[in-house]
C-alpha positions in Angstrom: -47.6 -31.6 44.4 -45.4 -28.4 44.0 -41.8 -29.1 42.6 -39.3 -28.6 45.6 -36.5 -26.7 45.6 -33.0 -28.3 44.8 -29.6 -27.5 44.6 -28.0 -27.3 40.3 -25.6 -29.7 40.0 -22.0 -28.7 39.4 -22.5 -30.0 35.8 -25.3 -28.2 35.5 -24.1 -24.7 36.7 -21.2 -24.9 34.6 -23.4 -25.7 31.4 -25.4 -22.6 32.6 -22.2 -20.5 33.2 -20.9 -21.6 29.3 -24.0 -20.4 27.8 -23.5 -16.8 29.1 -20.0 -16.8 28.5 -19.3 -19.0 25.9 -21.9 -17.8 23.3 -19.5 -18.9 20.1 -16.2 -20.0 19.1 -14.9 -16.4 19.5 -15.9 -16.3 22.7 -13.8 -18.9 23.9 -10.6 -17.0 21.8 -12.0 -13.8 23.8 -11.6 -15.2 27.6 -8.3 -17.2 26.1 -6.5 -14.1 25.0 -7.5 -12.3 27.9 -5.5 -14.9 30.2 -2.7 -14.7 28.0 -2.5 -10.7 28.3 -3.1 -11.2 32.0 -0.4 -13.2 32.2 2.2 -10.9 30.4 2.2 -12.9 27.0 4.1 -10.7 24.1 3.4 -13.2 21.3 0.2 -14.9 20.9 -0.8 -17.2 18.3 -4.5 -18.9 17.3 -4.9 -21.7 15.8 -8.5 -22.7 14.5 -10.2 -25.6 12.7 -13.4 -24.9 10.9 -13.9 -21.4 12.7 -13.3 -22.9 16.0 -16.3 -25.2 15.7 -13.9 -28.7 15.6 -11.1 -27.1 17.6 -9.1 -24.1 18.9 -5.5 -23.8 20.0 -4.4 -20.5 21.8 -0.4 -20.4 22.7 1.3 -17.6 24.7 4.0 -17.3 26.0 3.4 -16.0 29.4 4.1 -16.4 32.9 2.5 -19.7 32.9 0.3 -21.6 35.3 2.1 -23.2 38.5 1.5 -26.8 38.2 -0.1 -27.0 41.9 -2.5 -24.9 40.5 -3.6 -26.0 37.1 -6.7 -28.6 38.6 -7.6 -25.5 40.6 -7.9 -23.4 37.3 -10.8 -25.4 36.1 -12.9 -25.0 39.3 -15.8 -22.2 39.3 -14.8 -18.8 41.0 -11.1 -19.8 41.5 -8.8 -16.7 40.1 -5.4 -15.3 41.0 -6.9 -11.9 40.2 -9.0 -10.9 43.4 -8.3 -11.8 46.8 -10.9 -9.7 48.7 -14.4 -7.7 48.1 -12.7 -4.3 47.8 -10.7 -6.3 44.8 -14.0 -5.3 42.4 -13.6 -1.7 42.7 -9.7 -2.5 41.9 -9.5 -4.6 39.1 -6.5 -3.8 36.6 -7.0 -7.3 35.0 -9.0 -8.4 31.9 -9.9 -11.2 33.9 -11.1 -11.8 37.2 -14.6 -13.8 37.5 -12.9 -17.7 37.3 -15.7 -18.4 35.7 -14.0 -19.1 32.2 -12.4 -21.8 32.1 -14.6 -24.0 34.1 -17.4 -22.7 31.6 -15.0 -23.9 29.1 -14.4 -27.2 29.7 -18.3 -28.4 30.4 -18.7 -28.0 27.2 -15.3 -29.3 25.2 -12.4 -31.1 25.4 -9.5 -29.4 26.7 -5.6 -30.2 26.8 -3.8 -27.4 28.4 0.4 -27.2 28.3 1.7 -25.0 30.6 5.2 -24.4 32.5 6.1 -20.7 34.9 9.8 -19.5 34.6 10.9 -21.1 37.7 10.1 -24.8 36.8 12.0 -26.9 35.3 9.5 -28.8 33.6 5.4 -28.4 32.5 2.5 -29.8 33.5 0.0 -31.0 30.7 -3.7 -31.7 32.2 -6.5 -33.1 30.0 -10.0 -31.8 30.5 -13.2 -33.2 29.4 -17.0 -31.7 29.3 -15.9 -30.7 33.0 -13.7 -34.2 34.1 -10.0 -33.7 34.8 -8.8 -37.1 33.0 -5.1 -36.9 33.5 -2.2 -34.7 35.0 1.2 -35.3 33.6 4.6 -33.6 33.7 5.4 -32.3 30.0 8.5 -31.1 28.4 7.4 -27.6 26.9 8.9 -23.8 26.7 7.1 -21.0 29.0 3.9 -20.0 28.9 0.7 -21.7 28.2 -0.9 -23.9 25.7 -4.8 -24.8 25.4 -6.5 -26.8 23.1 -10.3 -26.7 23.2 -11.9 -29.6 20.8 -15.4 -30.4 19.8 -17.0 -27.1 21.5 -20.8 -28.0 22.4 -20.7 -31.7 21.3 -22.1 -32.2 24.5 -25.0 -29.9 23.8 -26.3 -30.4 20.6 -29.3 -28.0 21.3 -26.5 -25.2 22.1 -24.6 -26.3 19.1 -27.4 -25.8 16.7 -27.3 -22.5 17.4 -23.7 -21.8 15.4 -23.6 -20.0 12.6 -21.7 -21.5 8.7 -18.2 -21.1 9.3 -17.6 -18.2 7.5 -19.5 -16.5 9.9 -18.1 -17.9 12.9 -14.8 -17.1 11.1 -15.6 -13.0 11.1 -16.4 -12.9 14.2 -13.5 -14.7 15.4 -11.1 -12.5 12.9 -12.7 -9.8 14.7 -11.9 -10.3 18.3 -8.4 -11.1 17.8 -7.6 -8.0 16.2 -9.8 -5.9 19.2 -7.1 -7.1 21.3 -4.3 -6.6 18.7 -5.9 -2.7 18.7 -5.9 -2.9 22.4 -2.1 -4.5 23.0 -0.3 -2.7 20.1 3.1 -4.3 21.9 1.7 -7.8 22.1 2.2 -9.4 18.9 -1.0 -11.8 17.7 -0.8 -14.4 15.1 -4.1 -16.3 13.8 -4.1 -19.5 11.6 -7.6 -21.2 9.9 -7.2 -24.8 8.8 -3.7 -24.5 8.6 -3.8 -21.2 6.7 -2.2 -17.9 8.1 -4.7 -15.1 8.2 -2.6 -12.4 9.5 0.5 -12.1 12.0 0.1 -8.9 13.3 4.0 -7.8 14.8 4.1 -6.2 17.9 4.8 -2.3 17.4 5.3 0.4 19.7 2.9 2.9 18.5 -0.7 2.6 18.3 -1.0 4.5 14.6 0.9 1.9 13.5 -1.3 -1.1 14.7 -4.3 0.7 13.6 -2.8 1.1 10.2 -1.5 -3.2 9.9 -4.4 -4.2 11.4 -7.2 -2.7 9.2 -5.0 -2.5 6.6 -5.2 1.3 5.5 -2.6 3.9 4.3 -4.7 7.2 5.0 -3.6 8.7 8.1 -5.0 9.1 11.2 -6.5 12.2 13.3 -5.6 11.8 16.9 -5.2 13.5 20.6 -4.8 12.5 23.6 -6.2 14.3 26.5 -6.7 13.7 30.6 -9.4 14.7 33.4 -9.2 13.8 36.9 -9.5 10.0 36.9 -10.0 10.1 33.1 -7.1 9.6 30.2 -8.2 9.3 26.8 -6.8 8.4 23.3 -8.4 9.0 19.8 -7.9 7.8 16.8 -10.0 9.3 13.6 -9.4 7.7 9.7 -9.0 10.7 7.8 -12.6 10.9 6.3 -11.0 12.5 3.2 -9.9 8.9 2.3 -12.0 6.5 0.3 -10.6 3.7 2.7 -12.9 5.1 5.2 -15.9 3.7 7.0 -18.7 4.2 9.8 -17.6 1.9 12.3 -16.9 2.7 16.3 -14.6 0.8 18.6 -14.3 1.6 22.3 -11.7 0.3 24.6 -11.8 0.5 28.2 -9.3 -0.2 30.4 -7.9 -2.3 27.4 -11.5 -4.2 27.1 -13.1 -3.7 23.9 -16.9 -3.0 25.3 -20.0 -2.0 24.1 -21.1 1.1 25.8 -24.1 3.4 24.9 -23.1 6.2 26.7 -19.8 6.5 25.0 -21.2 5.6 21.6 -24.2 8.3 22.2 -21.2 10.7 22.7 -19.5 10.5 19.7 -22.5 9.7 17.0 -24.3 13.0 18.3 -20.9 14.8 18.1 -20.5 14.0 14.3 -23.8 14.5 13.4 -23.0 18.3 13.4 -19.7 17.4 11.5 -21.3 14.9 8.8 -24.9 15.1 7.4 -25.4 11.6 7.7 -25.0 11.4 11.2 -22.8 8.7 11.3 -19.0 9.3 12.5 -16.3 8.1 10.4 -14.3 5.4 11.8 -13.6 6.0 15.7 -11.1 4.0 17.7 -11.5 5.7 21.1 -9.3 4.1 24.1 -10.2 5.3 27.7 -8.0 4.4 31.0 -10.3 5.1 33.7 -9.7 4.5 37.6 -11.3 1.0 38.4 -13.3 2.4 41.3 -15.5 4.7 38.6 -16.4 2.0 36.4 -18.0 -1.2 36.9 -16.5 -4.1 34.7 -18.1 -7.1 36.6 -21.3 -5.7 34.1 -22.3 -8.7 32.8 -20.6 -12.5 32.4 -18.9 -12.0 29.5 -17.4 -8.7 30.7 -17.7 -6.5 27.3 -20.6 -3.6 28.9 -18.9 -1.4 31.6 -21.0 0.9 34.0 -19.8 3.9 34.5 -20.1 5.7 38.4 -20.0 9.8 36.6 -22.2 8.9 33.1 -21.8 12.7 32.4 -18.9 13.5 33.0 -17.7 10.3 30.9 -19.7 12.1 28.2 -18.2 15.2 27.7 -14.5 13.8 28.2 -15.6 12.0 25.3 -16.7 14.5 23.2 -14.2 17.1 24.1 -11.5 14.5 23.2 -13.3 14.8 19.6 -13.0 18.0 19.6 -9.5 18.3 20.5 -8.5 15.9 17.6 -11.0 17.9 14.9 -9.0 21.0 15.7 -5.9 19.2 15.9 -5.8 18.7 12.2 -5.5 22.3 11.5 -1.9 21.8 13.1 -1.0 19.9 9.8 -0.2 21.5 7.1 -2.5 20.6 4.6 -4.6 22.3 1.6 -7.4 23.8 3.9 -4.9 24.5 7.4 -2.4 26.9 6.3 -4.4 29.9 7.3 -5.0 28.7 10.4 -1.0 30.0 11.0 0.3 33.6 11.0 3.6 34.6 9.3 5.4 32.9 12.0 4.2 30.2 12.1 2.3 29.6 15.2 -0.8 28.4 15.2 -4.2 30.1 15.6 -7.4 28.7 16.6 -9.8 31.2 16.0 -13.6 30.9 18.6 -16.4 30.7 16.6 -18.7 33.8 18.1 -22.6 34.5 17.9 -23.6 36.2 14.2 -24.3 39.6 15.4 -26.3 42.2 12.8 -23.7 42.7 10.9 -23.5 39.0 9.7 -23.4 39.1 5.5 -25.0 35.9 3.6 -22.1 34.0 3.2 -23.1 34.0 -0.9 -22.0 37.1 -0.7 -18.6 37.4 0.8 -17.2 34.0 -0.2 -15.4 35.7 -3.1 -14.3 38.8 -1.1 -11.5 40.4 -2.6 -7.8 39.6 -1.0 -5.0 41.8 -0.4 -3.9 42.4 -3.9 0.1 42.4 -2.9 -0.4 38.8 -1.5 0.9 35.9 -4.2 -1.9 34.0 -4.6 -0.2 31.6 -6.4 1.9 30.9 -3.8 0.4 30.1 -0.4 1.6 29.9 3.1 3.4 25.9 4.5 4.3 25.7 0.7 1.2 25.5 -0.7 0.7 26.0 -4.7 -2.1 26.3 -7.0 -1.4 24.5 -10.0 -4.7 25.3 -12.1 -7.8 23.6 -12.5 -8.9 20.3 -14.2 -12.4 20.9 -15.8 -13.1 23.8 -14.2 -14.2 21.5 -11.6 -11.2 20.2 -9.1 -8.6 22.5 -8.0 -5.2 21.3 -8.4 -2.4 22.1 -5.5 0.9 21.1 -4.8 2.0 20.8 -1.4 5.5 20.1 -0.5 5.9 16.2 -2.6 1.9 16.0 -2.6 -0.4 16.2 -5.6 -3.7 17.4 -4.3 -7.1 17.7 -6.4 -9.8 19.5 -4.2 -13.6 19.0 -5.5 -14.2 22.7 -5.0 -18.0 22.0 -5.2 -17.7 19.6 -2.0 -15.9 22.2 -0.5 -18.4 24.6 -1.1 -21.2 22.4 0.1 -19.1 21.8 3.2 -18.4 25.8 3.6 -22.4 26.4 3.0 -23.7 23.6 5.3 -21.5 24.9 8.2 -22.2 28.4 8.2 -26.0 27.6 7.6 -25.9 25.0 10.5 -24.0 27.6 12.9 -26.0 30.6 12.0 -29.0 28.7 12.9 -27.7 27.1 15.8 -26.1 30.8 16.9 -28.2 33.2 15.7 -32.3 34.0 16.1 -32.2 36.4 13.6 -34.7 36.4 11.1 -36.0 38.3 7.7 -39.4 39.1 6.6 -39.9 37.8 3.1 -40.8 41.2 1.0 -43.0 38.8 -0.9 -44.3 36.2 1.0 -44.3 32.4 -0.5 -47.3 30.6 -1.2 -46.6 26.7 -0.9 -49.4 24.5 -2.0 -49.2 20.9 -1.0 -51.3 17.7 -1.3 -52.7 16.5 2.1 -49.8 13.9 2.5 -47.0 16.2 2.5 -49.6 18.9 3.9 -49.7 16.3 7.0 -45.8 16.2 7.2 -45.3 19.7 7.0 -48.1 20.5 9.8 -46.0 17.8 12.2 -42.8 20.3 11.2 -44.5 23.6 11.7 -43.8 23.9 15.4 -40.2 22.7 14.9 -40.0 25.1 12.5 -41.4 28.7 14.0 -38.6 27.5 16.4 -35.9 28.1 14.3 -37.4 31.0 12.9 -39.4 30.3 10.1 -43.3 31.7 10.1 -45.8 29.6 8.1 -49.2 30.4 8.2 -51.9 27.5 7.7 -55.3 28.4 5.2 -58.3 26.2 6.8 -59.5 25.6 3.5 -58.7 23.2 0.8 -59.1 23.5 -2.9 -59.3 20.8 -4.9 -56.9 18.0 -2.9 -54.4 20.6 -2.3 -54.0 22.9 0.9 -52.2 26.3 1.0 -49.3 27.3 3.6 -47.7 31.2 3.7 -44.6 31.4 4.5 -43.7 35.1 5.9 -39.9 35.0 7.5 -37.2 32.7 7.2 -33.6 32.6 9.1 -31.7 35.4 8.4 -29.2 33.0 6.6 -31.6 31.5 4.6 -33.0 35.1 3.1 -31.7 34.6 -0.5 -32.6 30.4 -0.4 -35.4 29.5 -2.6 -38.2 28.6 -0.5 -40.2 26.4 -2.3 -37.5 24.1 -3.4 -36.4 24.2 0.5 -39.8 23.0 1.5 -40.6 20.4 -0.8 -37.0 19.0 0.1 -37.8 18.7 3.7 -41.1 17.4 3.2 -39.8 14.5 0.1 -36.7 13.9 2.9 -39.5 12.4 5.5 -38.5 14.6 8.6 -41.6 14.5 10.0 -40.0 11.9 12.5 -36.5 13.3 13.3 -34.9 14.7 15.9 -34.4 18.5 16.3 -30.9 18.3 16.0 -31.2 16.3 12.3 -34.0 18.5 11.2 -31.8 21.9 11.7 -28.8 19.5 10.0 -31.4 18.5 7.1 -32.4 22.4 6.7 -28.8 23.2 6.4 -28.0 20.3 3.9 -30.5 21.3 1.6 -29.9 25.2 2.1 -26.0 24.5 1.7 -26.8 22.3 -1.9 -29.3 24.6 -2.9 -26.7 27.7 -2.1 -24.3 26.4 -4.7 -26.8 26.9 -7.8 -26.2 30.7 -6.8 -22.5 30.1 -6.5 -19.4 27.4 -7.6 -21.5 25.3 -9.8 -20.3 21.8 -10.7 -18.4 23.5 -13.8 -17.3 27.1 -13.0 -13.9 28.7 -13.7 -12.2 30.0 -10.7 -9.7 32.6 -10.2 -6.6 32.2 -8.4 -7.9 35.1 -5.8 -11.4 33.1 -6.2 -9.5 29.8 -5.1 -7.7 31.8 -2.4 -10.8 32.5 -1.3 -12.4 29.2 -1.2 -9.5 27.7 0.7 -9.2 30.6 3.2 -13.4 29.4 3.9 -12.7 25.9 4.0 -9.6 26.5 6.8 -12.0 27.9 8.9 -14.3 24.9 8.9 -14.6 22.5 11.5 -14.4 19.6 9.6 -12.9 20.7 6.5 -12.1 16.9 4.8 -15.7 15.9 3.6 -19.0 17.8 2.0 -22.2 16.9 4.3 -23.0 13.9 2.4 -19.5 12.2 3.7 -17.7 12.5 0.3 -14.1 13.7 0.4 -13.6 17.2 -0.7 -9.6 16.4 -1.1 -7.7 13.1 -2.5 -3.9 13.5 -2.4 -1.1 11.6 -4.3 2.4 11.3 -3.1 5.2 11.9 -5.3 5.8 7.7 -4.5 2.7 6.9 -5.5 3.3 8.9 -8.7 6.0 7.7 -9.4 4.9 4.0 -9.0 2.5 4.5 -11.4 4.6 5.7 -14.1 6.6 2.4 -12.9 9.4 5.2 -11.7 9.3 2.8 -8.2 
């Protein structure tokens, strides 16, 4: 006998409904918080006991819930936020589903405190594993209260899938401060067994909550920029700083989601920027009109679906762009010659290498204007000297800066070898060509690369026979850039660096990397003297560079000291 169809329970749909929205502890702060910010709470506070696993208190003080309304709250699909169909395509809330709460409460115990601006008293409502158990009138300020206890006691299966509370803990550490990030104004408070974690204070600049939150000093890159139904906000650590990291958060519409569209768009973007393909740390914050993009994605509401993917893409990465360039507006060791005399700034195109393009081994020392004081640059820029003829030493304004002039060779190398080759076609015939003999491993690897290769304007030729394990390749041109590299060394690099499965993008970026390191055994070595027209020089090369603060591998090519932080260490502070 076949099993006949039958209607879920409510019990049971709301069990189903908290397993796709209340995955962990976090995720009950996460659809919390959101209510609060819905309802126009400036201060929030969370309260937790053993990461949220025994209990978790989240107080706002919002507009509050009207106390004919509270039972109503804990019933599936009842919101305040949509009213008809065409609602979807106009939500402005983080909320809208009325699925949270519900979802909640069938699987806790819940006391919820709340009281609206026009009452004269609160209403305090007891909730368990889905059962309203009491409704009382409570003395209590504006805004709301709830306490959710014993999350998943009534499901031990569900429960066994928690994590030790120190896990549990990061991740609910973590989606507090997404919204701190998100609500800079809003001010967000969390406690663990009685222990204050952080009390971020509402600000009104977003730098600043960036800065409190992660708890950095380096400063930050950013631009704002707008397209049709599109505003955008950037925020780039300073990759020069060793307080950096790879990390990515994207807002939208003040939801922190996951999005692979917009995370394709900005890890491809830096992977011309940093050799290991992996951005620095990105907060990006897009405001998009809620009829292009889809929030009512998934349950838990943190993928979006965007109506224009492409056009979503290259906002993003022309917002990159605009805050890379941006930094040339600062005055800094590698941006003052991005300014004339008068000080105006001066972006300068980046244009196809024609002909009459000279290795850049060659010209990176070309001789400046004699009558120019090259001890004393342009914003106030000063070389000092140099510390082991390795770091350059500049003064700038009440800034002590060292600059790794190797790194910032590397940087100026890998650039102009990744843009010739991404520019230019041009290619030279090896007067002697270069017999590479490999064993039939890296033989394989280099066959899988050959194709790859011709594109970008090597020729190898392939002998059919093989002597004694080994097999032979010729190698007749190279990229014109690349005419003075040594092309054995280049070779075995690419073959030792596995490329035989990368992308085409990473395998002109690998070329480049190796070319660039390789370049500086012909140039600034580790230990070389510089002159203060050779330093000139170097800085003039690294102004033009698009991403001037790190050397491919993601080191920083600068570290500065404030005269504070100078001070304070000669206990002068």
């Amino acid at each position: 006998m076949t099993n006949r169809i039958k209607a879920l329970s409510p019990d049971i749909v709301n069990k189903i409904a908290a397993g796709e929205v209340v995955e962990r502890p976090s995720s009950v702060i996460k659809e919390l918080i959101e209510n609060a910010i819905d309802a126009e709470a400036t201060e929030i506070s969370v309260e937790l006991v053993e990461a949220g696993k025994k209990q978790i208190v989240v107080k706002d003080n919002g507009t509050g819930i009207h106390p004919d309304d509270i039972e109503l709250a804990f019933t599936r699909h009842a919101t305040s936020k949509i009213q008809s169909f065409e609602d979807l395509y106009a939500i402005d809330t983080l909320g809208f589903r009325g699925e949270a709460l519900p979802a909640i409460a069938s699987v806790s115990k819940i006391t919820i405190t709340s009281k609206t601006k026009d009452e004269m008293s609160g209403i305090k409502v007891i909730v368990e594993y889905g059962e309203i158990k009491s409704k009382q009138k409570k003395a209590t300020g504006d805004g709301t209260t709830i306490s959710v206890e014993d999350i998943y006691s009534n499901t031990p299966a569900r429960l066994k899938f928690l994590k030790k509370t120190s896990t549990e803990l990061s991740h609910c550490v973590n989606v507090v401060n997404n919204y701190a990030i998100a609500y800079p104004s809003v001010g967000f408070k969390l406690v663990h067994n009685g222990r204050s974690l952080f009390f971020h204070h509402g600000v009104d600049n977003t730098e600043t909550r960036l800065s409190h939150v992660l708890g950095v000093k380096a400063p930050w890159l950013s631009a704002r920029s707008a397209y049709e139904y599109i505003e955008g906000e950037v925020y780039i650590l300073d990759p020069s700083s060793t307080e950096t990291r790879n990390e990515i958060k994207i807002f939208v519409n003040g939801r922190y989601v996951r999005d692979r569209v917009v995370n394709h768009a900005i890890t491809s973007y830096f992977e011309k920027h940093l050799s290991t393909g992996e951005p620095p740390f990105v907060v990006l914050f897009l405001t998009i009109d809620p009829s292009f993009v889809d929030s009512n994605v998934s349950p838990t509401k943190n993928e979006v679906r965007f109506r224009e993917q492409n056009l979503v893409y290259s906002f993003v990465q022309n917002i990159l762009e605009l805050c890379i360039h941006s930094t040339k507006d600062k005055p800094s060791a590698h941006s003052y010659i991005s300014q004339d005399s008068s000080g105006s700034k001066k972006y300068e195109q980046k244009q196809p290498l024609t002909k009459d393009y000279q290795p850049l081994f060659e010209e990176l020392y070309k001789p400046q204007d004699e009558n120019k004081d090259v001890q004393e640059l342009k914003n106030g820029v000063r070389i000092i000297g140099q510390f082991k003829k390795q770091y350059i030493i500049l003064e700038e304004q009440d800034n002590l800066i060292l600059l790794d002039q190797h790194a910032a060779h590397e940087r100026i190398n890998f650039e102009k070898i990744s843009n010739a080759m991404t520019q230019s076609h041009e290619t030279q015939q090896l007067l002697s060509p270069e017999l590479i003999e490999l064993n039939i491993q890296d033989a394989m690897v280099l066959k899988e690369l050959i194709p790859e290769l011709s594109n970008r304007g090597f020729e190898i030729e392939e002998f059919d026979s093989k002597k004694g394990g080994k097999q032979s390749f010729i190698v007749r041109t190279v990229p014109k850039i690349l005419e003075k590299i040594n092309v054995k060394e280049l070779f075995f690099e690419l073959i030792n660096s596995k490329m035989g499965n990368m992308s085409r993008q990473s395998i002109t970026k690998n070329i480049a990397l190796i070319a660039a390191r390789l370049s500086c055994h012909e140039s600034v070595r580790g230990t070389h003297g510089l002159t203060p027209t050779e330093i000139t020089a170097l800085l003039d090369e690294l102004g033009k560079c698009e991403y001037p603060h790190t050397c491919p591998h993601g080191r920083p090519v600068k570290i500065e000291f404030s005269l504070y932080e100078i001070e304070k260490m000669f206990k002068r502070k």
